[in-house]
C-alpha positions as CSV (number, residue, x, y, z in Angstrom):
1,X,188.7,85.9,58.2
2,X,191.2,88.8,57.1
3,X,187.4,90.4,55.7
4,X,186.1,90.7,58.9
5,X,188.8,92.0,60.7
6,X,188.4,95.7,59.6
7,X,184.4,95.5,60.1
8,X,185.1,94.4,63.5
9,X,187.5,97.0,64.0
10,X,185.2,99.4,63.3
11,X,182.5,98.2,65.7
12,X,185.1,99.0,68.4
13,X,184.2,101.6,70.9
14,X,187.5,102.9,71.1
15,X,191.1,102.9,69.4
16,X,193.4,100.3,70.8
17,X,196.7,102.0,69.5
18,X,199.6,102.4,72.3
19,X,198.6,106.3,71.9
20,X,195.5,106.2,71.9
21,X,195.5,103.5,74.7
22,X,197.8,106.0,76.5
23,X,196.0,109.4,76.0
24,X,192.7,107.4,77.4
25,X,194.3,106.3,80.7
26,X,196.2,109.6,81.4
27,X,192.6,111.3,81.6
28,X,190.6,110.8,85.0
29,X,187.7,108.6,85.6
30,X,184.3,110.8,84.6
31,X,181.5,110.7,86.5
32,X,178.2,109.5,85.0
33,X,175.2,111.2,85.5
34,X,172.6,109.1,83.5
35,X,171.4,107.8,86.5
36,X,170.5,111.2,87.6
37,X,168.8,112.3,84.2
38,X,167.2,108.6,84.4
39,X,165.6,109.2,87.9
40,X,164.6,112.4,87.8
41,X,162.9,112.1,84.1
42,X,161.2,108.7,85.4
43,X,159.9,110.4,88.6
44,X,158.9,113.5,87.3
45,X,156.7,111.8,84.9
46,X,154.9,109.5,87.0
47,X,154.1,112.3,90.0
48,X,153.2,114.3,87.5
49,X,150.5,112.2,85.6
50,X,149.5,110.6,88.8
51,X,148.5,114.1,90.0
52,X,146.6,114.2,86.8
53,X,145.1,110.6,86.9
54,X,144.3,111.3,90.8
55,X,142.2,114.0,89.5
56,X,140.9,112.8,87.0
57,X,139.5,109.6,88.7
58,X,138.4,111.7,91.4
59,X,136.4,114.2,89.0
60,X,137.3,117.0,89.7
61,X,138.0,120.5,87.3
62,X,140.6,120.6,84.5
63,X,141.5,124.0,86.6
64,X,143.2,121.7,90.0
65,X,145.1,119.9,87.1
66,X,146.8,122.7,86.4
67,X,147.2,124.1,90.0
68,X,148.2,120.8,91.2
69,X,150.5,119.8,88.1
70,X,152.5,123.2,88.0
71,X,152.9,123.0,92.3
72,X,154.1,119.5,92.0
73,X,156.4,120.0,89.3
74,X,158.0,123.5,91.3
75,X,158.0,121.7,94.2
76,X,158.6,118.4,93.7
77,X,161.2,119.3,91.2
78,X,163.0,121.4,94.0
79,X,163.1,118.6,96.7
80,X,164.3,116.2,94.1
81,X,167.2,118.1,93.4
82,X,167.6,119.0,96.8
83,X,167.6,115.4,97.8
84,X,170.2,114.0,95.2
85,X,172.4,116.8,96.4
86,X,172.5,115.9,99.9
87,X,172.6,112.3,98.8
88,X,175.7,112.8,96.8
89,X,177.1,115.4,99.1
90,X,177.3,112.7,101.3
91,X,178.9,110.3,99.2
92,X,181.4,113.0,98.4
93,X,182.2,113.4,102.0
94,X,182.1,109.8,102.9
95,X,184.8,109.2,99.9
96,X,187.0,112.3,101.5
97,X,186.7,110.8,104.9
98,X,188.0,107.6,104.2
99,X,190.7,108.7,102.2
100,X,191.9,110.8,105.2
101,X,191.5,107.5,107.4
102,X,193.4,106.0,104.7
103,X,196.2,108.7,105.1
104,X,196.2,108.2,108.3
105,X,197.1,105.1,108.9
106,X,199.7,105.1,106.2
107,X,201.6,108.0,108.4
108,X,200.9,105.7,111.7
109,X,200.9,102.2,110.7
110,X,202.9,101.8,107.1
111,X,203.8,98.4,107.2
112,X,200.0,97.3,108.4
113,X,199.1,99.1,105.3
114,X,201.8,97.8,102.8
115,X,200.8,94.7,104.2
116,X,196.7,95.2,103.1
117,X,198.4,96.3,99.2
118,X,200.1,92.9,99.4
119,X,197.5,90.6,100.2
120,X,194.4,93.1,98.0
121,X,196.8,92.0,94.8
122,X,197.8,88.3,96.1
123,X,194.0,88.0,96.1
124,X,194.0,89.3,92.5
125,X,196.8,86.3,91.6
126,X,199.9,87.6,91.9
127,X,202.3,86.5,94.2
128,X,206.3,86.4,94.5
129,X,208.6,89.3,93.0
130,X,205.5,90.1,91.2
131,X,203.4,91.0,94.1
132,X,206.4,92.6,95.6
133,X,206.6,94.9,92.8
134,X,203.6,95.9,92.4
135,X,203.5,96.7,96.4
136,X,206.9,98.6,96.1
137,X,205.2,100.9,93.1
138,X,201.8,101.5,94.6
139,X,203.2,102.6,98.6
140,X,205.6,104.6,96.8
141,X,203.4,106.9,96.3
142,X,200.9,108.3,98.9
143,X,198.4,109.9,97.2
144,X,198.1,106.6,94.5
145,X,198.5,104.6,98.3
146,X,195.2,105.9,99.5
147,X,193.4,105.9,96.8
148,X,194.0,102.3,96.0
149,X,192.9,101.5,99.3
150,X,189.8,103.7,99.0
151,X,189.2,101.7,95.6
152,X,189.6,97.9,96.6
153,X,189.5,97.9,100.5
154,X,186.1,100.2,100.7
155,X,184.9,100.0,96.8
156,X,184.4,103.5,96.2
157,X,184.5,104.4,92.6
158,X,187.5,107.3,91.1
159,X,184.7,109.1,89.6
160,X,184.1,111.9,91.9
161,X,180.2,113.0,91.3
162,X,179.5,116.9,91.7
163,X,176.5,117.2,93.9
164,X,175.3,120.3,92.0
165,X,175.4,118.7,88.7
166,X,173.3,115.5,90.2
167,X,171.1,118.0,91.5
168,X,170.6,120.2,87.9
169,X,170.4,117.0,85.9
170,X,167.6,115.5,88.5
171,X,166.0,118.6,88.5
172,X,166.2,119.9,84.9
173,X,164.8,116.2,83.9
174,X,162.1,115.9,86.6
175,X,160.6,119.0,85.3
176,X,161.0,118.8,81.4
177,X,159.7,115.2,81.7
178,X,156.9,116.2,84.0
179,X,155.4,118.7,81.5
180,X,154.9,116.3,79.0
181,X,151.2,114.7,80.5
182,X,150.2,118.3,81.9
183,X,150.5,119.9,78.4
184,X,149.0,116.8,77.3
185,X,146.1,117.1,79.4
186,X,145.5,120.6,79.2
187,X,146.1,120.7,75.1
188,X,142.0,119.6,75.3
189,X,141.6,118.8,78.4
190,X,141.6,115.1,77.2
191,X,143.0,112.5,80.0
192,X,143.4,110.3,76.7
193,X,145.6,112.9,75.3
194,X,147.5,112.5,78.7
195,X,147.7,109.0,79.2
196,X,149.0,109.0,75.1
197,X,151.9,111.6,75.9
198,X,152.8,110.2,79.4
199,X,153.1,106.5,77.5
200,X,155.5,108.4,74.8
201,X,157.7,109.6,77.3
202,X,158.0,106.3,79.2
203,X,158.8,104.7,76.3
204,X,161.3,107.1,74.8
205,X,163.3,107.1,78.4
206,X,163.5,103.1,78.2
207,X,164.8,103.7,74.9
208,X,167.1,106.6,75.5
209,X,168.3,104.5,78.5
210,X,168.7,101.0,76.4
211,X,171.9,103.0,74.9
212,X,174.0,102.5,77.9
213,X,172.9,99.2,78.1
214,X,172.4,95.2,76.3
215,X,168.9,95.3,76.5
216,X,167.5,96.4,72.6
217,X,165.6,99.6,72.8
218,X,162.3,97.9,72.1
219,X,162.2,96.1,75.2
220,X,163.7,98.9,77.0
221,X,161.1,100.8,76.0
222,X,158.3,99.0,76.7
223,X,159.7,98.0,80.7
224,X,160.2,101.7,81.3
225,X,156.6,102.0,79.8
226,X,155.2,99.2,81.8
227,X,156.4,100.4,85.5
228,X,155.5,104.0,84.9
229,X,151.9,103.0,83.2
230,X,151.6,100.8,86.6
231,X,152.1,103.3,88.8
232,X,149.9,105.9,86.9
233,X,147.1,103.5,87.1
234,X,147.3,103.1,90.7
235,X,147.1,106.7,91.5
236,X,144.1,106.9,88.6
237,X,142.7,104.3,90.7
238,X,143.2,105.8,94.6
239,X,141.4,108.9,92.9
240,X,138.5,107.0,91.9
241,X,138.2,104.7,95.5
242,X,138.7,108.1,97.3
243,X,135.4,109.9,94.7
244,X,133.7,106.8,95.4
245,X,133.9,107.2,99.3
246,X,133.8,110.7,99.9
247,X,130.5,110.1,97.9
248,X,129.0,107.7,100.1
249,X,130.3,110.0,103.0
250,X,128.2,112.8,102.1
């Protein structure tokens, strides 16, 4: 037993010491943008490679491969990041907003407020002098007031997101991701050499990904692999119907 002590201390994330558990609570909550990097490298492979496979299937030039692939990836890649910038924007202002309600109503109504506090941590257990601790600590303060309430009356996380830096990291993934099945394609103008890239980069995300996660990185790989492949094939297999039609057309 005392043998496996250290080797499971070691496996800890972190240092349980009283200073390091100390300097780890003083910092602030950081945000995480792995979602971002996540969606944007996910996306900006499968528009990418469906513009390829749409082309592909339909038969047309290597040439609208490339004109296509490079427009969607300046433009798509744009309106991404545009889009999680807005979308974070306006979480931002959403979590400023209801911190000034909360404010609000601390100035107007305290004891309605202290009240909320009281029965948010009788909820959580605690009750008696306890409770009436912990209710005397947190209104003591206004700032720690509202944000508690912003926290467990509305569930809004601490961790402020920057919009621009959701925007960069959707951006900056949507397009380095993206390249990967147009330089595949256009290395030989080989769809197989496409599909064979676009497959790498699937699987690699679900890995990378499987990091921040219980799943092993095997099978994270190969369900990131699975959806992106799916959706690939369908666009491989609009192009093909649409050929098919326009054929028949004409």
């Amino acid at each position: 037993m005392s043998a496996s002590k250290p080797a499971q201390a070691e496996a800890l994330e972190h240092s349980h010491t009283a200073d390091a558990i100390r300097a780890r609570l003083a910092q602030d909550a950081r945000a995480s943008y792995l979602r971002d990097w996540i969606y944007g490298g996910i996306d900006g492979t499968i528009t990418t490679f469906a513009v390829v496979a749409g082309v592909v299937g339909a038969a047309m030039p290597g040439s609208v491969v490339l004109v296509l692939g490079l427009a969607n990836l300046i433009a798509d890649g744009f309106a991404m990041g545009a889009g999680n910038y807005s979308a974070t924007k306006a979480e931002l202002d959403d979590y400023h907003r209801l911190l000034a309600v909360e404010r609000k109503h601390i100035a107007l109504a305290p004891g309605g407020e202290r009240e909320e506090i009281r029965q948010i941590f009788a909820n959580k257990g605690f009750s008696g002098d306890v409770l009436e601790r912990i209710v005397a600590v947190i209104t003591a303060d206004e700032d720690r007031w509202a944000n508690t309430m912003a926290v467990e009356e509305y569930g809004l996380s601490p961790a402020v997101k920057s919009p621009v830096k959701a925007a960069l990291s959707t951006s900056a993934a949507f397009v380095l991701c993206g390249l990967v099945p147009l330089v595949g394609y256009l290395v030989a103008y080989s769809f197989a050499w496409c599909v064979g890239a676009t497959g790498l980069v699937f699987f690699a995300i679900g890995a990378l990904k499987s990091r921040w996660s219980l799943s092993g990185w095997a099978r994270s790989g190969i369900e990131t692999l699975a959806i992106g492949m799916s959706a690939a094939g369908l666009s491989y297999g609009i192009g093909y119907v649409l050929k098919a039609l326009v054929h028949v057309a004409l």
